[in-house]
C-alpha positions, 0 to 999 in steps of 0.5 A: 500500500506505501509503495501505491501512495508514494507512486500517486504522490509523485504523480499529484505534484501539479495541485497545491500542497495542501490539496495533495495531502488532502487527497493523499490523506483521504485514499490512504485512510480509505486503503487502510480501512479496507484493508488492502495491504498490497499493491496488487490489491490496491491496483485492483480496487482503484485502478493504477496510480496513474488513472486515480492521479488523473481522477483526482486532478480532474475532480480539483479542478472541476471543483475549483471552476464550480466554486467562487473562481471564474475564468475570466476567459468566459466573462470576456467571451460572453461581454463581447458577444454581448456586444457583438449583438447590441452593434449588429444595427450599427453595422448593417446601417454602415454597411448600408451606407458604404454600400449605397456610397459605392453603389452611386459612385458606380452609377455617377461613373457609369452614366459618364461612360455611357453618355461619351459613348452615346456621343460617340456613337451619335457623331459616327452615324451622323458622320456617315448620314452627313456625306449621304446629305452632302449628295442630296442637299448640300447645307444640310449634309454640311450642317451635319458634318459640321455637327458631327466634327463638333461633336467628335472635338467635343468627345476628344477634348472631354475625354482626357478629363472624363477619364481622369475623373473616372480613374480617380474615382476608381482608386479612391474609392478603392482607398476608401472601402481598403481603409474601411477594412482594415479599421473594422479589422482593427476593431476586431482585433481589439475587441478580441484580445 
């Protein structure tokens, strides 16, 4: 039987001392009260060394996560949960917002693109109408080929610019929803730790 308790005491080192030798105190009364004398006997009624030293541990430390100690791991879980919860509406609306901000810039940029190219497209066929008029009725087809060199200047000169603004547009937004990210991240982040 000593040679069974000075295995488990070795083996009960994690816990403080003074729950080692309440442990150590309770199975050796425990053996000697039934009145197992070997090690055999004791192996028999209580397993080995080893399994009983893993039960007990088990049981301390069970019993100090019931009793007044709190992990405070599990507090900080559950108050940013808590959070989490409260500022979903605040999230939705700014992700709401940011959304609709890149929704009218795409359409502010998009009826840009398709106005140039509507103008284009217009100056090509009266182009084409222009030399068919210029056979028929000469002012008119000269009038139009007029209008249409006008409008071809007029797409050229406002095409530099449009395209400025269009890529400046594309990379600050880029900037923007880039930056948005890496603050929400950081928020994150910080909320966490």
């Amino acid at each position: 039987m000593n040679k069974y308790i000075e295995e488990l005491s070795k083996l009960l080192n994690v816990l403080s001392n003074q729950d080692r030798q309440d442990a150590l105190s309770f199975y050796t009364e425990y053996l000697q009260d039934g009145g197992f004398k070997t090690f055999e006997e004791c192996f028999e009624r209580l397993g080995t060394p080893q399994m009983l030293a893993n039960k007990i541990i088990a049981n301390y430390r069970n019993d100090s996560y019931n009793g007044y100690t709190r992990d405070k791991r599990n507090v900080s879980t559950v108050l940013i949960l808590m959070l989490c919860i409260i500022a979903i509406p605040f999230v939705i609306t700014a992700v709401s917002i940011i959304f609709s901000i890149l929704v009218a810039i795409f359409s502010i940029v998009f009826s840009i693109f398709v106005t140039i190219a509507a103008l284009g497209l217009a100056a090509i066929i009266i182009f084409f109408l222009s030399f068919w008029l210029l056979f028929t009725n000469f002012w008119i087809g000269l009038f139009y080929l007029g209008l249409t060199l006008a409008t071809i200047g007029f797409v050229a000169i406002i095409f530099d610019p449009v395209k400025w603004l269009i890529v400046n547009l594309v990379v600050s937004t880029k900037k923007a929803f880039v930056w948005s990210c890496n603050q929400v991240k950081n928020i994150f982040s910080r909320i966490t730790k």
